[in-house]
TORMARDREN-193938 format. One line per field, with one value per atom (N, C-alpha, C): chain; x, y, z. Coordinates in steps of 0.1 Angstrom, whole numbers. Layout:
N
unit = (A, ...) .
c1 = (X, ...) .
c2 = (Y, ...) .
c3 = (Z, ...) .
***
This chain:
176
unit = (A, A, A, A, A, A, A, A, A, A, A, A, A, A, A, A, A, A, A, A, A, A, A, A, A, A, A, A, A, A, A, A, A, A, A, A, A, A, A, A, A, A, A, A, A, A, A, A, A, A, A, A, A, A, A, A, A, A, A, A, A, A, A, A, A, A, A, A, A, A, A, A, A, A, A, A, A, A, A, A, A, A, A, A, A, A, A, A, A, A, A, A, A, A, A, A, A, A, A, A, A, A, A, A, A, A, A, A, A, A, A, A, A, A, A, A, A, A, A, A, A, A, A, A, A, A, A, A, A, A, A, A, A, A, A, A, A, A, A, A, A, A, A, A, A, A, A, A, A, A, A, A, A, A, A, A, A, A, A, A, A, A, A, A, A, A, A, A, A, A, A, A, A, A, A, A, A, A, A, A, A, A, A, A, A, A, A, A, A, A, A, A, A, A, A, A, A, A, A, A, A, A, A, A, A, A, A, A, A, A, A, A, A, A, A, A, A, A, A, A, A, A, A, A, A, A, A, A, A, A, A, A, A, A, A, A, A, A, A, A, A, A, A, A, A, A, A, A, A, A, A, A, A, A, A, A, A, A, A, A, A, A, A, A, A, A, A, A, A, A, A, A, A, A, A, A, A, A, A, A, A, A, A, A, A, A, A, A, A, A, A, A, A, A, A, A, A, A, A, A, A, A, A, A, A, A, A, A, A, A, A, A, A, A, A, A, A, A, A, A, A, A, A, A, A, A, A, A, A, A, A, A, A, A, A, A, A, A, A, A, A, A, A, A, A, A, A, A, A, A, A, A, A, A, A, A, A, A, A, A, A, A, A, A, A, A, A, A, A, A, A, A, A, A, A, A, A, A, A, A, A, A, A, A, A, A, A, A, A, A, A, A, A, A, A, A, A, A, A, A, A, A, A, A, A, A, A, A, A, A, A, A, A, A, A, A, A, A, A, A, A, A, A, A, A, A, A, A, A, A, A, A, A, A, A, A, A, A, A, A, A, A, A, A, A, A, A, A, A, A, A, A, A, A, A, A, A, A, A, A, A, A, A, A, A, A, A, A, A, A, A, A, A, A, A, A, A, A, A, A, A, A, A, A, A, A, A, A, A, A, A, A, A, A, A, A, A, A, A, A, A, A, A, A, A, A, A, A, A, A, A, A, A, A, A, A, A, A, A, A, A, A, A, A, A, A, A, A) .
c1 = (-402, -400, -413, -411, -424, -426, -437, -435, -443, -439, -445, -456, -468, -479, -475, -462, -459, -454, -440, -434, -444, -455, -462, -469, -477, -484, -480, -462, -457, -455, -453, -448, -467, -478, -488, -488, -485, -483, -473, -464, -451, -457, -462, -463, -470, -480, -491, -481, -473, -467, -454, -449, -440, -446, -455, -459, -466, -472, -473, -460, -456, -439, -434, -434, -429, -435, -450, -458, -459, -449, -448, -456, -466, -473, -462, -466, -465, -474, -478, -486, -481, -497, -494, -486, -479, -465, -462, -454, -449, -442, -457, -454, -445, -437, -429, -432, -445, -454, -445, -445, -435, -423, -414, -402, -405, -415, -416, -417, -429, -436, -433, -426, -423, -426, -430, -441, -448, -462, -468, -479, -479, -493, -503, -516, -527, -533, -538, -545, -561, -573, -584, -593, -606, -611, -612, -612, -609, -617, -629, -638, -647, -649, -650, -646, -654, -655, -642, -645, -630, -619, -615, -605, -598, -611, -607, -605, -609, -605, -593, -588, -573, -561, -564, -557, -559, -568, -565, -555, -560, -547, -535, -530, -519, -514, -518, -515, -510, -517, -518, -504, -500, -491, -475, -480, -470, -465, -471, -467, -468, -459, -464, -471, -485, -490, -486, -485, -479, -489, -487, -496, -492, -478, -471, -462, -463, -452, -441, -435, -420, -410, -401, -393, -393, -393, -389, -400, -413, -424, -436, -442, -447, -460, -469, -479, -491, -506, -514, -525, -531, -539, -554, -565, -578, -585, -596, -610, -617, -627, -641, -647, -654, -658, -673, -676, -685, -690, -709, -718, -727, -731, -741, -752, -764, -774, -781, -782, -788, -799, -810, -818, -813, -815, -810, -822, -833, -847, -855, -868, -881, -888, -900, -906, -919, -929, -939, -949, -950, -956, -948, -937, -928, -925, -919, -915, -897, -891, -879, -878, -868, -868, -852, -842, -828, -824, -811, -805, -790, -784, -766, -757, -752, -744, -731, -732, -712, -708, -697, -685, -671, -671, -657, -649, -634, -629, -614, -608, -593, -586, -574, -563, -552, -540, -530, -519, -506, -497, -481, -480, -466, -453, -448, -430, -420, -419, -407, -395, -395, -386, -393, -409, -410, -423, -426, -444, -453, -464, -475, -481, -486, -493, -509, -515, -528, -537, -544, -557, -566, -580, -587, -597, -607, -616, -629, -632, -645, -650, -660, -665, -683, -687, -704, -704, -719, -727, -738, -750, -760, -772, -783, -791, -805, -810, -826, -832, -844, -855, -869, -870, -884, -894, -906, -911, -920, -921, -927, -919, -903, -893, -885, -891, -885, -870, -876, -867, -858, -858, -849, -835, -840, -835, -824, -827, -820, -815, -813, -804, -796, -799, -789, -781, -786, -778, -768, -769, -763, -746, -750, -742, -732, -738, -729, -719, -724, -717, -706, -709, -697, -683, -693, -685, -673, -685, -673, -663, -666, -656, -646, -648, -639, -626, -632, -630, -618, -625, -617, -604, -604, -596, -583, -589, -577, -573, -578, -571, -560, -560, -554, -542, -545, -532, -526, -531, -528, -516, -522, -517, -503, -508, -491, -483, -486, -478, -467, -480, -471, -462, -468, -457, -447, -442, -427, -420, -417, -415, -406, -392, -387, -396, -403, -414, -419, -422, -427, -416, -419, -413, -407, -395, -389, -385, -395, -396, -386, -390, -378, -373, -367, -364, -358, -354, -343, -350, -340, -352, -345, -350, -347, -344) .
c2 = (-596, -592, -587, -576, -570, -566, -572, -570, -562, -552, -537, -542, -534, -537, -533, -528, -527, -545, -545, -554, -571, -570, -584, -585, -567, -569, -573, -573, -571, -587, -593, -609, -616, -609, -615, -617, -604, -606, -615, -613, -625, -637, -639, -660, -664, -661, -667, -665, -657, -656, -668, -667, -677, -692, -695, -711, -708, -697, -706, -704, -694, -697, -713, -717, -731, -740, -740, -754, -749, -740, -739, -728, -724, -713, -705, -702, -687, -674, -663, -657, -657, -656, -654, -650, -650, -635, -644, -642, -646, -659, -664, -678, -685, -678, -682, -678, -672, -673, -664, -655, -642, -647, -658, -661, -673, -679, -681, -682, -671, -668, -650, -637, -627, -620, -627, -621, -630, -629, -637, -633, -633, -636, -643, -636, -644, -641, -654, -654, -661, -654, -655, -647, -645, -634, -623, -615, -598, -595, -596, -594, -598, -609, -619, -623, -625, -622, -630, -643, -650, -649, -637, -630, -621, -615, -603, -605, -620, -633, -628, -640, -643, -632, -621, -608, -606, -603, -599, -607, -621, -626, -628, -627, -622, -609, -602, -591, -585, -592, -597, -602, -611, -620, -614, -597, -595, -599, -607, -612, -597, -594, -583, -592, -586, -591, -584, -592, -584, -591, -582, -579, -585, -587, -595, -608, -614, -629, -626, -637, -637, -649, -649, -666, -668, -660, -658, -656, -654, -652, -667, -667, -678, -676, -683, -682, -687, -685, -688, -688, -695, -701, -701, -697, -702, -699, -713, -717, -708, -709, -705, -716, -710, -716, -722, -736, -740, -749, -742, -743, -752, -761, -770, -770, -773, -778, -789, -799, -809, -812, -817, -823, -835, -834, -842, -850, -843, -846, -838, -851, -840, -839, -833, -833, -843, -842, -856, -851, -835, -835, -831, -840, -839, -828, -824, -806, -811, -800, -800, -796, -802, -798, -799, -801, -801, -799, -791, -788, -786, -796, -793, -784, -779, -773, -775, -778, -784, -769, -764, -756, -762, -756, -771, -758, -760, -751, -756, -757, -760, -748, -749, -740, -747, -738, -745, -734, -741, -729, -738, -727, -726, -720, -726, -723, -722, -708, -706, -717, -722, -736, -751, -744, -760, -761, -773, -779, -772, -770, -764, -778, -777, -783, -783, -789, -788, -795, -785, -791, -785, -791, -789, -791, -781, -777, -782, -792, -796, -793, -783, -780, -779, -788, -793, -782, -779, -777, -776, -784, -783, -776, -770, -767, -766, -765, -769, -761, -758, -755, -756, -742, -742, -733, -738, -733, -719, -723, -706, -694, -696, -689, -690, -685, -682, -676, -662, -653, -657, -662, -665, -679, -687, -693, -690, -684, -673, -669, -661, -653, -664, -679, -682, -690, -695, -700, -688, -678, -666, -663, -666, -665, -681, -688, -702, -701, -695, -693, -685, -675, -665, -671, -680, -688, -698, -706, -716, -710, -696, -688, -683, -687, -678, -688, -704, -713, -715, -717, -719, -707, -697, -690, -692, -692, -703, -713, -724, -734, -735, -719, -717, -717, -703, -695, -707, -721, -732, -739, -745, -750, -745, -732, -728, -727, -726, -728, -744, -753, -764, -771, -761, -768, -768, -780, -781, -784, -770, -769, -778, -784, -798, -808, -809, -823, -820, -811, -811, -815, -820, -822, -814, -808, -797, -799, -787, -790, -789, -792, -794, -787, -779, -764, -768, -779, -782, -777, -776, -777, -785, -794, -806, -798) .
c3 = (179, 165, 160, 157, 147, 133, 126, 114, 111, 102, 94, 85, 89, 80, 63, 58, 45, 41, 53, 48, 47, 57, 58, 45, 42, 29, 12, 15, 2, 4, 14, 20, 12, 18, 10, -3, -7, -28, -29, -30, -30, -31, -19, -16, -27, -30, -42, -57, -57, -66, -65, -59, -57, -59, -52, -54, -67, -78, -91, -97, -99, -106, -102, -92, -87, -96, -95, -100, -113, -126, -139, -146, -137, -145, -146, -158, -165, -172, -171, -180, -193, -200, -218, -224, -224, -235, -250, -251, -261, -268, -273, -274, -289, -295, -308, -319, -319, -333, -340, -338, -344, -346, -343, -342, -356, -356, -368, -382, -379, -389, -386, -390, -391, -398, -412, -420, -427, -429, -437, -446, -457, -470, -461, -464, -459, -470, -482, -489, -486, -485, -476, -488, -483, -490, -483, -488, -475, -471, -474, -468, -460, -455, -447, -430, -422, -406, -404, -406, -406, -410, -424, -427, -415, -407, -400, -386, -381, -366, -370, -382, -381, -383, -391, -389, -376, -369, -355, -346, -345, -341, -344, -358, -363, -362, -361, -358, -340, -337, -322, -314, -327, -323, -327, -334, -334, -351, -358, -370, -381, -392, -401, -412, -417, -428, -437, -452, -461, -474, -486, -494, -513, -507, -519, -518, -523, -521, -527, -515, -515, -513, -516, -512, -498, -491, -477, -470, -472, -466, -466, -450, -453, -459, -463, -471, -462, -457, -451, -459, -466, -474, -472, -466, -462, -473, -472, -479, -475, -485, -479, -468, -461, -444, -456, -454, -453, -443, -441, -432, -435, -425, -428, -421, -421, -406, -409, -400, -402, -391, -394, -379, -371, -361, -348, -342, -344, -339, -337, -334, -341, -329, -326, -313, -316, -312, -312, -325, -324, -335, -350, -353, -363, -368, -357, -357, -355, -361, -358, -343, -336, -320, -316, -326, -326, -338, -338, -352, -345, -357, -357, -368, -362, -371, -374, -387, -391, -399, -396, -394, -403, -417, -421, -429, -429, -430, -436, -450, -450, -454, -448, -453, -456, -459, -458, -454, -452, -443, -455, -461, -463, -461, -451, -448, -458, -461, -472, -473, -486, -492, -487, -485, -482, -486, -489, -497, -486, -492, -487, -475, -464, -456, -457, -458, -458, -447, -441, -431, -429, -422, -421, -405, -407, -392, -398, -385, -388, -371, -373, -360, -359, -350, -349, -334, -335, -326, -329, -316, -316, -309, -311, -302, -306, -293, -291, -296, -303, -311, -308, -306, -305, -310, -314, -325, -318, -305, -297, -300, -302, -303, -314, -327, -346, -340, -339, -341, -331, -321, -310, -319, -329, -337, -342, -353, -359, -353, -343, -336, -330, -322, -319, -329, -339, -351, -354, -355, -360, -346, -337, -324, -322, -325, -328, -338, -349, -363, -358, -357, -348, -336, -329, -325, -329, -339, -344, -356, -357, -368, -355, -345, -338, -332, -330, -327, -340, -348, -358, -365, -364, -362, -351, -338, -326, -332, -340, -344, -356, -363, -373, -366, -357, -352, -339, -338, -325, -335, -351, -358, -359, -362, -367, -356, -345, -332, -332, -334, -334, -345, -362, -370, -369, -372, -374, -387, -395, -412, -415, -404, -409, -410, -407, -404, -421, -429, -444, -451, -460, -475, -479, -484, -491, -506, -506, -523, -527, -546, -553, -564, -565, -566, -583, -588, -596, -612, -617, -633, -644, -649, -657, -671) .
***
């Protein structure tokens, strides 16, 4: 029996494909978000790097942003990002030689007919310091910040993945 250099090579693609389909992989597609949330208010400030993270991934995800509120629309709430730096340690000649950075961030996400949820991103990183290299500082302070705005952004669009708007309170609509 002879096998055709087409049919063995299409037999190579196949097998790797088959054993991850088996052991549960799947590629990225479409993880709910849109089935949730289909339109949403993002109240943020507009102008702002972390305004324009989380539109990207909303938008990404397929979600429509919209520009006016509604009963039916969910609401996405973000703070202003506040930044902190603290020293970590000094070198021998009482020089700064580590600096952390805290990253803190609340929003909140409301599900049409239901109480507003509120949370918050608290994200540190540190790095080494050296006084041969200013400008090199700054610039990596500047590249961490980017980061943990970017971090934080994933954890918006993670959150909303896993709410479950039964799990809130449903407000109370009555009027006395």
């Amino acid at each position: 029996m002879q096998i055709s250099f087409k049919s063995f090579k299409t037999l190579l693609l196949l097998t790797p494909l088959l054993f991850l389909s088996g052991c549960g992989f799947h590629l990225k597609h479409n993880d709910g978000l849109v089935e949730k949330y289909p339109k949403l208010l993002l109240q943020s400030s507009p102008n702002s790097e972390l305004t324009r993270l989380i539109k990207l991934r909303l938008r990404g995800a397929g979600i429509e942003l919209v520009t006016t509120p509604s009963d039916d629309i969910a609401i996405l709430k973000v703070d202003n990002e506040r930044r902190s730096s603290r020293i970590i340690s000094l070198n021998v000649k009482a020089q700064n030689a580590e600096t952390e950075l805290g990253f803190t961030l609340n929003y909140s996400i409301q599900s049409p007919g239901y109480e507003a949820q509120h949370f918050n991103v608290n994200l540190y990183r540190d790095f080494v310091e050296s006084s041969s290299q200013a400008l090199a500082k700054s610039r990596e302070s500047e590249l961490l910040t980017r980061e943990l705005r970017a971090i934080a952004a994933d954890h918006i669009i993670s959150t909303m993945l896993t709410l479950d708007a039964k799990n809130s309170a449903k407000t109370d609509n009555k009027s006395d």
